[in-house]
C-alpha positions as CSV (number, residue, x, y, z in Angstrom):
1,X,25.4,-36.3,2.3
2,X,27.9,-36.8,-0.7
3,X,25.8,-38.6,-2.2
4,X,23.3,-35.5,-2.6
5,X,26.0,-33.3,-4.6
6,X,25.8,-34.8,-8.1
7,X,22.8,-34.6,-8.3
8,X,22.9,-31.0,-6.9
9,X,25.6,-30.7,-10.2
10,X,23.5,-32.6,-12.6
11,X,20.4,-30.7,-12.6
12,X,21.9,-27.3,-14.1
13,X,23.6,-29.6,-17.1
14,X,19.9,-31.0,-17.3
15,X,18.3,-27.8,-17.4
16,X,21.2,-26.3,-19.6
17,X,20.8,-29.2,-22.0
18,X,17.5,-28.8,-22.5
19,X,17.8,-25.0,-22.8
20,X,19.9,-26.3,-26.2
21,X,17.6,-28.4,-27.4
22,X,14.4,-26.0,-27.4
23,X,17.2,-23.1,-28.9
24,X,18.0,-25.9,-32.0
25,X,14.2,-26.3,-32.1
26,X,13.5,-22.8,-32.4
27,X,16.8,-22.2,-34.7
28,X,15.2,-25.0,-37.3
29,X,11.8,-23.5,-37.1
30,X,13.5,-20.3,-38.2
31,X,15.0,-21.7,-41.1
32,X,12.4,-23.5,-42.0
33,X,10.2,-20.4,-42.4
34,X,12.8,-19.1,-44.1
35,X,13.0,-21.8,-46.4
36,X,9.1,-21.8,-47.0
37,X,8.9,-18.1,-47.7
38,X,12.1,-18.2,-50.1
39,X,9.6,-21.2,-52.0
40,X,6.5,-18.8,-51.8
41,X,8.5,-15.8,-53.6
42,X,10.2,-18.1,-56.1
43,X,6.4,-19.0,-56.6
44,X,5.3,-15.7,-56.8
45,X,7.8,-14.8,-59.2
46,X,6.9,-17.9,-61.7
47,X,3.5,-16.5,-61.6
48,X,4.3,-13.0,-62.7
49,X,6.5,-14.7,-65.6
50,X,3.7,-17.4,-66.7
51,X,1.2,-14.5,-66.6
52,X,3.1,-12.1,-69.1
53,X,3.9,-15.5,-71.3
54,X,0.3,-15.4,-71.5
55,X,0.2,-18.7,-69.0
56,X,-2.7,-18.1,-67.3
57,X,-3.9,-21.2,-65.7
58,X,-0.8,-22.2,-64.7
59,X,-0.4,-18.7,-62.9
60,X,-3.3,-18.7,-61.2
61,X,-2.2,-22.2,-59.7
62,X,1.4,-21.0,-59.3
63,X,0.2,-17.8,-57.3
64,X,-2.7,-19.8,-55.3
65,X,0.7,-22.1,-54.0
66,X,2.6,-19.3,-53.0
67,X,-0.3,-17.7,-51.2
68,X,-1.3,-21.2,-49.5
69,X,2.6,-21.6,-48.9
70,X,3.3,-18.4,-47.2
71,X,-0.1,-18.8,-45.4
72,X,1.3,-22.6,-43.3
73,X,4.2,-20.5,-42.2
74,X,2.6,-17.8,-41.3
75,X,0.3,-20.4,-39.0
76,X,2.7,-23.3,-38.1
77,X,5.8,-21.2,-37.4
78,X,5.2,-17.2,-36.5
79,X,3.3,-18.0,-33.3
80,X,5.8,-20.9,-32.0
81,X,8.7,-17.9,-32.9
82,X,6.4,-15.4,-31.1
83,X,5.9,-17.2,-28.1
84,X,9.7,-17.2,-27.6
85,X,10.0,-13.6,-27.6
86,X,9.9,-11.0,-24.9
87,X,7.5,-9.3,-26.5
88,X,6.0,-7.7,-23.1
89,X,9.7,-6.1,-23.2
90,X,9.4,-4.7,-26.4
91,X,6.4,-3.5,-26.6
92,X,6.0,-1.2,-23.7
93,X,3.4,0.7,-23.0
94,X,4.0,4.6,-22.5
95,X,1.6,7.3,-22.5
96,X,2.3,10.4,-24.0
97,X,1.4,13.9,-22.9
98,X,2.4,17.1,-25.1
99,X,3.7,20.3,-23.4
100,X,3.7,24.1,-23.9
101,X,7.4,23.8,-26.0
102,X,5.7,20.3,-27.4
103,X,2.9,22.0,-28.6
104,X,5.0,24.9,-30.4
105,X,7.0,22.5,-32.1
106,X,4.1,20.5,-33.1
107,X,3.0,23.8,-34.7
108,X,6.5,24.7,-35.9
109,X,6.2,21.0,-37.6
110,X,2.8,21.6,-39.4
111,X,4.0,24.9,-40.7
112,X,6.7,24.0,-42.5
113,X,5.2,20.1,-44.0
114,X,2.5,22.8,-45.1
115,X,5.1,25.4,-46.7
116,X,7.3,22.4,-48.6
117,X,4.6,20.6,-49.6
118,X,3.1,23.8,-51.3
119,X,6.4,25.1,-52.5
120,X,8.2,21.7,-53.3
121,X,11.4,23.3,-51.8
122,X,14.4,21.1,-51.1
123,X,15.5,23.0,-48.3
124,X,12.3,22.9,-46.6
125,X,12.0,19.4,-46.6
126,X,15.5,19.3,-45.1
127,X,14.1,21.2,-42.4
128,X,10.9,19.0,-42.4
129,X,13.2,15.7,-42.0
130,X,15.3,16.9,-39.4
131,X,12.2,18.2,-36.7
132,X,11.0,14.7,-37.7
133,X,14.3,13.1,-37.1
134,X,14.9,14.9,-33.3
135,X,10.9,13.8,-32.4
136,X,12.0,10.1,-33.4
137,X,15.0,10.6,-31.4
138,X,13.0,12.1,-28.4
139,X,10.9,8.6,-28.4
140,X,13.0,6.4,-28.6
141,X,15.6,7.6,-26.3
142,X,12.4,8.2,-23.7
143,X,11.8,4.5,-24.3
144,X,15.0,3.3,-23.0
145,X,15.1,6.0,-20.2
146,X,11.9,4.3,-18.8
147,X,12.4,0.8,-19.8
148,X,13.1,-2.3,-16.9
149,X,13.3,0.7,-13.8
150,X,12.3,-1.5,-11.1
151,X,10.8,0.5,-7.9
152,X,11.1,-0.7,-4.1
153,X,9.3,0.9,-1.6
154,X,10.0,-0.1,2.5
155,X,7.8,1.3,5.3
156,X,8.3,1.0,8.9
157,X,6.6,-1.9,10.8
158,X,4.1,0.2,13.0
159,X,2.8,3.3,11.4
160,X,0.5,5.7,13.3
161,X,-1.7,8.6,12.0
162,X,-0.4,12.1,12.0
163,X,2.6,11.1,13.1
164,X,5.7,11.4,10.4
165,X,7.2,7.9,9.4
166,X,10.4,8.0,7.5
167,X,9.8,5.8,4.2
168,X,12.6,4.5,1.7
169,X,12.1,4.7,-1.8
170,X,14.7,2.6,-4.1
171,X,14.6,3.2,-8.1
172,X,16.7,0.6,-9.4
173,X,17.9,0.6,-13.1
174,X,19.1,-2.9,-14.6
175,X,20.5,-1.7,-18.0
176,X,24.2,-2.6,-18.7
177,X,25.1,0.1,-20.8
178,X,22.5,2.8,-21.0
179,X,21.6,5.3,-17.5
180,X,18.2,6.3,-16.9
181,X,17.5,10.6,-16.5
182,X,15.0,12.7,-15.0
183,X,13.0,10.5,-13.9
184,X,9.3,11.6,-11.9
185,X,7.5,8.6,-9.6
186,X,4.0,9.3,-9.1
187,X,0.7,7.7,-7.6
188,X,-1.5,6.9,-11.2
189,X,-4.7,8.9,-11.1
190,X,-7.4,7.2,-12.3
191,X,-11.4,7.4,-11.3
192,X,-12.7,4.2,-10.2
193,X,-15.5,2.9,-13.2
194,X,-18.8,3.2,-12.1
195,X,-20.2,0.9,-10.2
196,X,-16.9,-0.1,-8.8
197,X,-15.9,0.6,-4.7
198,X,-13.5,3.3,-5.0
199,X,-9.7,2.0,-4.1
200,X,-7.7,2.6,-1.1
201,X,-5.9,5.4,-0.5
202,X,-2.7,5.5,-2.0
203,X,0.2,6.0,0.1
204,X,2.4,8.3,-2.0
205,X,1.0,11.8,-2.4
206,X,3.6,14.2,-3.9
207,X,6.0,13.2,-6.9
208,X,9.7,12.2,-6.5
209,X,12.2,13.0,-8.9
210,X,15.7,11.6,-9.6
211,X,17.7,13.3,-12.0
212,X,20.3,10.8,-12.6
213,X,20.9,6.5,-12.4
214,X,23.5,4.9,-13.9
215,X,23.6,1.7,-15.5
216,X,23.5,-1.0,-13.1
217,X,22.7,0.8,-10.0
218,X,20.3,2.2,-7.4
219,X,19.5,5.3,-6.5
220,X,17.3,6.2,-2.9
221,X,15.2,8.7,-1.9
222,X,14.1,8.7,1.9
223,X,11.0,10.6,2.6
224,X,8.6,11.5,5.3
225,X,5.3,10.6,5.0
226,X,2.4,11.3,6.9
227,X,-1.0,9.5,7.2
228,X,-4.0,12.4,8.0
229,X,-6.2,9.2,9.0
230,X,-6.2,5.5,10.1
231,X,-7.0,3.1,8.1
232,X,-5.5,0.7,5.1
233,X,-3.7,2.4,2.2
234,X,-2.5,0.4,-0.8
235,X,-0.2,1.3,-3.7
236,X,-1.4,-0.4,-6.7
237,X,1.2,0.6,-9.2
238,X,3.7,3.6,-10.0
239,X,3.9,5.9,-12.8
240,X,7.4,6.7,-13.9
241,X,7.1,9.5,-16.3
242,X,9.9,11.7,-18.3
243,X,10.7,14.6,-20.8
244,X,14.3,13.6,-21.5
245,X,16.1,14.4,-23.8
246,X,13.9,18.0,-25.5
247,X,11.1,18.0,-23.4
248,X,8.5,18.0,-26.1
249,X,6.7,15.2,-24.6
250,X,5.8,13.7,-21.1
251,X,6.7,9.9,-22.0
252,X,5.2,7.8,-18.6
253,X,5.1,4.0,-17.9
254,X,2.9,2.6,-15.2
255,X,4.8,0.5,-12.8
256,X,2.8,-2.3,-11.5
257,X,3.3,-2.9,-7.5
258,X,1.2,-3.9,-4.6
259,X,2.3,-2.4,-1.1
260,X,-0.3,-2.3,1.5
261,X,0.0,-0.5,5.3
262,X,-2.6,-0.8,7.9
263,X,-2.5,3.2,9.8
264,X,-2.6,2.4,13.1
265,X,-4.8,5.5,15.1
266,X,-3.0,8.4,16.3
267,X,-2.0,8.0,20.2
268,X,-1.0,11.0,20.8
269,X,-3.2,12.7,24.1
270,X,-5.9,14.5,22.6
271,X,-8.4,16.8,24.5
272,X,-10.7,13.9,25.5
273,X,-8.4,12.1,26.7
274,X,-6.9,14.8,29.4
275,X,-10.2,15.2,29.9
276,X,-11.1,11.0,31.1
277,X,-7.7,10.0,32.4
278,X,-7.8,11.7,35.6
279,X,-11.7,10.7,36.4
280,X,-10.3,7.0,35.0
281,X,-7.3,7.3,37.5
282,X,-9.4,8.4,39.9
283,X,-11.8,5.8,39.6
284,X,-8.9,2.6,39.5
285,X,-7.0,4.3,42.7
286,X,-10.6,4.5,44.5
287,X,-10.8,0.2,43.6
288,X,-7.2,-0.1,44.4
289,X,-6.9,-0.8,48.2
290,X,-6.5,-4.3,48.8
291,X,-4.4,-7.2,50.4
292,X,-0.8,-6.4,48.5
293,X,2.9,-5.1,48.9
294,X,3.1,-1.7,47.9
295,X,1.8,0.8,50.4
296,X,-1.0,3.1,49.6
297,X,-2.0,5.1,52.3
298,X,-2.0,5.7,55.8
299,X,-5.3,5.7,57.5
300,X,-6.9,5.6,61.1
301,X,-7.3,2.5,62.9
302,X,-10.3,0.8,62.5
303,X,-11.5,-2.1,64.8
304,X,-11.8,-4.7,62.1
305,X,-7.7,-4.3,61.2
306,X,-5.1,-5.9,62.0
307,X,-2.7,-5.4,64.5
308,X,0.4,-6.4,62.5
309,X,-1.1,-3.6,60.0
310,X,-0.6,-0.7,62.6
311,X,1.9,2.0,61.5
312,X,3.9,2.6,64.6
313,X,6.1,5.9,63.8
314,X,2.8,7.4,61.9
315,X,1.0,6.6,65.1
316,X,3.5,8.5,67.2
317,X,3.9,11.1,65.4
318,X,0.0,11.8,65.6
319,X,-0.5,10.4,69.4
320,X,-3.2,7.8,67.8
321,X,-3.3,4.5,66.1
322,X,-2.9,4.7,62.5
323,X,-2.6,1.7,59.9
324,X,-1.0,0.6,56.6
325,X,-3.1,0.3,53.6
326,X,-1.6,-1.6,50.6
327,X,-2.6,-1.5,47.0
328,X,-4.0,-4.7,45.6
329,X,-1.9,-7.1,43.2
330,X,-4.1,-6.2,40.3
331,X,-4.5,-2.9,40.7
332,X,-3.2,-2.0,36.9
333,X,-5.5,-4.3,35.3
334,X,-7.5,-2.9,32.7
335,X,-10.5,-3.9,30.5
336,X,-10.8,-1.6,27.7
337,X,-13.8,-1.5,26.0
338,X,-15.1,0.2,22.9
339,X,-19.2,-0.3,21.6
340,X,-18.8,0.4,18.0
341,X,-22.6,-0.1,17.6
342,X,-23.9,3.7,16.4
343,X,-27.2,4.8,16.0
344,X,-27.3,7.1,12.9
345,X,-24.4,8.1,10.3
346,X,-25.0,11.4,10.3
347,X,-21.8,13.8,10.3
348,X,-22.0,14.5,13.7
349,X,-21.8,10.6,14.9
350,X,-19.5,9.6,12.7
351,X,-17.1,12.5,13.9
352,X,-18.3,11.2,17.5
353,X,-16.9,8.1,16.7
354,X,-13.8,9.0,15.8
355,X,-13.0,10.7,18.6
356,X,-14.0,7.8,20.4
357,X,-11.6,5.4,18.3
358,X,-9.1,8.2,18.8
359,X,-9.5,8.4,23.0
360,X,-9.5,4.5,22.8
361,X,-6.3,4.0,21.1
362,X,-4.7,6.8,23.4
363,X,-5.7,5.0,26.5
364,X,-4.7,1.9,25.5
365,X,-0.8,3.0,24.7
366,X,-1.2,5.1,27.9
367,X,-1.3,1.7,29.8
368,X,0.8,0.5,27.6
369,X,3.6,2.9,28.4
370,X,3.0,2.4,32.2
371,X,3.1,-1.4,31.9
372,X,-0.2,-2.1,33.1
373,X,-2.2,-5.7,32.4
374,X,-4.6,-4.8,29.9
375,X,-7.9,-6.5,27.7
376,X,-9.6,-4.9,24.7
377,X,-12.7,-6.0,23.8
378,X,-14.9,-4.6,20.8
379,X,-17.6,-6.6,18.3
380,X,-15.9,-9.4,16.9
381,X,-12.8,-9.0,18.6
382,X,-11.3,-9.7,22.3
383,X,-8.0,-10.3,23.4
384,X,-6.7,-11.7,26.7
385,X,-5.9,-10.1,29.7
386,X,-2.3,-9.9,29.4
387,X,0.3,-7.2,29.7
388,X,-0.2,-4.4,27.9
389,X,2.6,-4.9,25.5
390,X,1.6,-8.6,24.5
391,X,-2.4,-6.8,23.4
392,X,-1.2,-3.2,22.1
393,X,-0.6,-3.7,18.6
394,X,-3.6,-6.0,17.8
395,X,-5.6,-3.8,19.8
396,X,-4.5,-0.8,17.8
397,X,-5.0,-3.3,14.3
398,X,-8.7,-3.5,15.1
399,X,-8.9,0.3,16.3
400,X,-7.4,0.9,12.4
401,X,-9.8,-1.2,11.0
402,X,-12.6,-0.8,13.0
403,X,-16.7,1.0,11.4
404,X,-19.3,2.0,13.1
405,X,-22.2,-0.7,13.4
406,X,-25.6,1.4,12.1
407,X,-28.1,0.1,14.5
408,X,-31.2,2.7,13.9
409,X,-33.3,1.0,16.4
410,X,-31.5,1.5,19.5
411,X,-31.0,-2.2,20.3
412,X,-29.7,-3.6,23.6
413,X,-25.9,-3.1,24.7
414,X,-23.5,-5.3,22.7
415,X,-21.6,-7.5,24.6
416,X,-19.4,-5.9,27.6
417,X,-17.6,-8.2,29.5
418,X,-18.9,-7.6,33.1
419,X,-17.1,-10.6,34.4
420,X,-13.5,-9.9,33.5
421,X,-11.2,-8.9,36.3
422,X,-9.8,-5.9,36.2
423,X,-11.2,-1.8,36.4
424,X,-13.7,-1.7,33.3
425,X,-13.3,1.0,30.9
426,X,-16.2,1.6,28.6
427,X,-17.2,4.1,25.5
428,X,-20.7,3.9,23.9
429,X,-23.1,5.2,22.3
430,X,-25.8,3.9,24.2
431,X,-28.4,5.5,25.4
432,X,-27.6,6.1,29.8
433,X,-29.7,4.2,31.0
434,X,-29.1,1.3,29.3
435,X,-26.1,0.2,31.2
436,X,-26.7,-2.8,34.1
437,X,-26.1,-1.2,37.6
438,X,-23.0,-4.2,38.4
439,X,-21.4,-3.0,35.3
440,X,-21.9,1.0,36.2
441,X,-20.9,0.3,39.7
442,X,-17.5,-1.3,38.5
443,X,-16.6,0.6,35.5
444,X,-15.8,3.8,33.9
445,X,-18.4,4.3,31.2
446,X,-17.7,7.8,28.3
447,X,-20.6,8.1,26.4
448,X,-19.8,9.7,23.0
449,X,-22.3,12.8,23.2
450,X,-19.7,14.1,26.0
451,X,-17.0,15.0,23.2
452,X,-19.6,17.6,21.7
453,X,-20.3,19.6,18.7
454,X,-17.5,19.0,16.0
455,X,-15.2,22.0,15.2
């Protein structure tokens, strides 16, 4: 271990050395092309003299070595300076968009260039120079406004559709000396080029402004978004735009930054699902009775039961022999299953299938919130029966992701796991009588013509 510290210490001497070397470097490049283009003038200047002694060969060859001169620097030495430079820095790219007190000045501006130049008047070219001056100002003061604003933008871990999600939104301004002002973030709109798939949906809708960020610091915005749909969304970049310090012109920068958030589908109850969950509880409670610990119902006694089973007060009370009935062990185990197989994709399927993605998702955080043992299975997908909480998020990940599989022929079922254990819960589009009787008889099958015409 000590010996691992000098040569912790010796590497940022190395690199700093280095960092010296490739600065001399560049310093006697410099003067070297200084050098070289002092030469090529001097040259130049000998020409013009040997041309007006009435020297002309040797001017021609004197002007031919200052042009030949001035032409190696400009190739051996410009780009090795250039490449050095922060030249992405300096030459930002803004866009620039006039408005309504832009335009009048603009107008203002052409008025008066048009009355000096006619009347050669001093004072109007006074005038002239000073609107020129404050739209130079306006530029360049817009420039450093927008220039090296960084943008941070943090979203919850789990976000659902239609449900608000509080977002952070963190403008950070790196300039020593000089604060940033009025300052609008905005999604860029731009129409995808033809022939190109049209980008996600952005994830920022409506502008943010900050009025004010000091040098060195950060300023944050909290907002609540909402998500109409599930789905991925992606921000691609930001556009920071201004109209400090005259608001003449909208000077904007386009902030490149890639945040992507998977929308998980909404799991609040909807009308379908008050609908199926009492049929669905129905149908597990009606498979529940088995050999377990929890008591589920008291019942005549039968001759095949047990005698340890026999509910003594219950049968005094009703002056005949009554029994226990228990629940089974895996009562709350649950196969969820969605077909995503669809015959046609017109309107009214596809809203079909929605719904279907949306009654899927809200059972499966129903079980989730009552702790149940649960398995979703869909086409290309299948989890394990575990608890509920273990499956519900990956579940819900496919549910986001999941499209409708156009099968205009009708083919057979897709695979439905009729052996699992557990109460089977299934939602196709499948024609009735396709489904095998073992699977009918031990499953809970919503067809998606029952959630009916869309609204």
């Amino acid at each position: 271990m000590p010996a691992a510290a000098p040569q912790n210490a010796v590497k940022p001497l190395a690199t700093a050395a280095a960092r010296r070397e490739t600065d001399w470097k560049a310093w006697q490049t410099f003067l070297l092309a200084l050098f070289g283009l002092g030469f090529a003038l001097l040259l130049a200047l000998e020409a013009t003299a040997l041309r007006e002694s009435g020297q002309f060969g040797l001017a021609i060859t004197s002007a031919l070595a200052a042009l030949a001169l001035a032409a190696v620097v400009a190739v051996g030495t410009v780009p090795y300076l250039a490449r050095r430079t922060a030249l992405g820095q300096l030459m930002v790219r803004l866009e620039y968009e006039p408005t309504r007190a832009g335009l009048i000045y603009l107008l203002v501006l052409l008025a008066i260039s048009l009355g000096a130049v006619n009347t050669g008047n001093n004072l109007l070219y006074l005038v002239l120079a000073s609107l020129l001056a404050a739209l130079l100002v306006s530029g360049v003061v817009s420039r450093l406004v927008l220039e090296r604003v960084e943008i941070e933008l943090a979203l919850p871990e789990h976000v659902f559709a239609r449900r608000p999600v509080r977002a952070r939104l963190t403008l950070y301004n790196p300039k020593r000396f000089f604060p940033s002002f009025a300052i609008t973030l905005s999604t860029p709109r731009r129409k995808p080029a033809r022939g190109q798939p049209s980008p996600p949906r952005a994830i920022l809708d409506e502008p943010v402004y900050w009025d004010y960020i000091p040098g060195q610091s950060a300023r944050v915005r909290h907002l609540e978004l909402t998500f109409p749909s599930r789905g991925p969304y992606a921000q691609r970049a930001f556009r920071l735009a201004t109209r400090f310090p005259f608001g003449l012109l909208v000077k904007a920068r386009t902030v490149p930054l890639r945040q992507e958030v998977i929308v998980l589908p909404a799991v609040e109850p909807t009308a379908e699902f008050y609908e199926v969950l009492p049929l669905v509880s129905g149908e597990v409670e009606s498979l529940a009775k088995g050999r377990g610990h929890d008591l589920y119902a008291i019942r005549d006694y039968r001759e095949s039961d047990s005698a340890r089973h026999v509910d003594w007060k219950a049968t005094a009370r009703a002056q005949r022999l009554k029994v226990r009935e228990f629940t089974r062990e895996d009562e709350r185990r649950v196969v969820l299953v969605l077909d995503a197989r669809l015959g046609q994709a017109d309107p009214l399927s596809l809203e079909r299938f929605e719904k279907a993605v949306d009654l899927c998702s809200c059972l499966a955080w129903h079980f989730y919130e009552i702790g149940a043992e649960m398995q979703f299975v869909t086409q290309g997908f299948e989890t394990r029966m575990e608890r509920a909480s273990e499956v519900i998020y990956p579940a819900l990940e496919r549910l986001a992701l999941v499209e409708p599989l156009l099968d205009a022929d009708g083919a057979h079922p897709g695979r439905l796991p009729a052996g699992s254990p557990g109460f089977r819960i299934v939602l196709t589009n499948q024609p009735r009588g396709s489904i095998s009787t073992d699977l009918w008889s031990t499953s809970y099958v919503v067809f998606f013509d029952s959630f009916g015409e869309p609204r």
